[in-house]
C-alpha atoms as one frame of an Amber mdcrd trajectory, in Angstrom:
protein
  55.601-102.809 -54.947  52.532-101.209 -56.731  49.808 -99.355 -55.341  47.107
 -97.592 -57.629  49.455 -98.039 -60.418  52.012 -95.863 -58.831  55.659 -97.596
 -58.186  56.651 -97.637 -54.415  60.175 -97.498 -53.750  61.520-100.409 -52.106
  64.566 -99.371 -49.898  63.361 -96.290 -48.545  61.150 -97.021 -44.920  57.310
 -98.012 -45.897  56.326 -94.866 -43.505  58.305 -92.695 -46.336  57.600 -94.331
 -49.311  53.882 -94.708 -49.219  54.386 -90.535 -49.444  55.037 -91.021 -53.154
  51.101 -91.467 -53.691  49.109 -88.216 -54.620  46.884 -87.512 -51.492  49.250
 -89.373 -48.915  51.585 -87.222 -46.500  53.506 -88.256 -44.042  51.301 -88.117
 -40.994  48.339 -89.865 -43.440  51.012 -92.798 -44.011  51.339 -93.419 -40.096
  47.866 -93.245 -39.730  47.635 -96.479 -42.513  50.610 -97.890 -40.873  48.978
 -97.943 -37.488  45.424 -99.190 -38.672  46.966-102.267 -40.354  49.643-102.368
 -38.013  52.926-102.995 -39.775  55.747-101.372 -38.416  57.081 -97.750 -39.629
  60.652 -98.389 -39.540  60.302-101.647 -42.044  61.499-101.214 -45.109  59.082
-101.078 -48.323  61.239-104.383 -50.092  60.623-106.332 -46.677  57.121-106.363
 -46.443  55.309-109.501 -46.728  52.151-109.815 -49.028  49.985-110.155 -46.492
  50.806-106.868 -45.442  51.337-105.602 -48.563  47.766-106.546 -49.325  46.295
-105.430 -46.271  47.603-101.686 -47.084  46.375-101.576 -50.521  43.032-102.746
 -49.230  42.473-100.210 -46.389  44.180 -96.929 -48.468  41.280 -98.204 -51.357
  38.510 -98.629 -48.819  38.635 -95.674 -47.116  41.018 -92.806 -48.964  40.523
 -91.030 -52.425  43.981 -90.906 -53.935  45.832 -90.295 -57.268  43.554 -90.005
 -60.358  39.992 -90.205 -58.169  41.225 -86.945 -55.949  43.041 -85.358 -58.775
  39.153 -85.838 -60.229  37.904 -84.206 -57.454  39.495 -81.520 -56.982  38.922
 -80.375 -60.456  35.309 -81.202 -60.191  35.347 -78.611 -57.166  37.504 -75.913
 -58.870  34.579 -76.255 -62.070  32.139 -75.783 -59.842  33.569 -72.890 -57.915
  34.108 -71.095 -61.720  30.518 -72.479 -62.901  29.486 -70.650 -59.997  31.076
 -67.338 -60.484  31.923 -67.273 -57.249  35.739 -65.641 -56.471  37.656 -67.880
 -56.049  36.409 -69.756 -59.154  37.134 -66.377 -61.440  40.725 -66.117 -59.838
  41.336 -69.884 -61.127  39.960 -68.794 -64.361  41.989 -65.737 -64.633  44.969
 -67.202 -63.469  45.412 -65.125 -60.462  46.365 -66.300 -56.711  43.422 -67.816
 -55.656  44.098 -67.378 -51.410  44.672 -64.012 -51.016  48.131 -63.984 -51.946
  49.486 -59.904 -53.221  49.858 -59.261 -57.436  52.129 -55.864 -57.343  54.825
 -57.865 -56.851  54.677 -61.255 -57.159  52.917 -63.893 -59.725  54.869 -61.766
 -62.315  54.772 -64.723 -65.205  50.843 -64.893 -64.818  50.440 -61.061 -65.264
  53.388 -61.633 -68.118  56.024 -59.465 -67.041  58.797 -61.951 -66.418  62.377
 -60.859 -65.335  64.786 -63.078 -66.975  67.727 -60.890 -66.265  68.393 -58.738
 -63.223  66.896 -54.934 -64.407  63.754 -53.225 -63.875  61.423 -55.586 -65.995
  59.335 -53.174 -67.224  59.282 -52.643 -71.035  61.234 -49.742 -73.130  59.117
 -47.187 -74.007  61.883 -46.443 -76.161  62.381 -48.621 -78.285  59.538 -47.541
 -80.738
């Protein structure tokens, strides 16, 4: 089964397996279960095309997923470093963007990265 060009697995329950779709969790996917109302405990292979159809049709008529929210969401980080706001210079600098501490973590953006145990900081040394 295909939806949005994305394979769903077939023996894993529909409720799970409609997951696999950027921008679907799994309280979204009971949600779209419900509304069409196909049972969550079926089985992605034992769906019939009706419902099959009726899924595809709702999740495109009322939910942005895969490529149009992946879209989005970098439309919305461009604006946000367009407008020189904060956040928008932490995306561009590479830096937590939600308030998350530097001394210590996010060492591979700030480029000190420990690939052995030791105290990661350069030799001084070794000049």
């Amino acid at each position: 089964m295909r939806i949005s060009g994305i394979n769903i697995p077939d023996n894993k329950k529909i409720e799970v397996s409609l997951t696999y779709l950027y921008g679907i969790g799994r309280t979204l996917s009971q949600k779209i279960l419900s509304a069409v109302r196909v049972d969550m405990n079926k089985r992605a292979k034992d769906l019939t095309p009706d419902e099959v159809n009726r899924i595809k049709e709702f999740i495109e008529k009322n939910y942005k997923i895969e490529g149009e929210l992946r879209q989005l969401i970098k439309q919305n980080i461009n604006l946000l470093k367009d407008l020189q706001a904060y956040r928008g210079i932490r995306h561009m600098r590479h830096l937590p963007v939600r308030g998350q501490r530097t001394k210590t973590n996010s060492r591979t953006v700030r480029g000190n990265v420990r690939k052995t145990a030791g105290s990661g900081k350069r030799k001084t040394e070794l000049k």
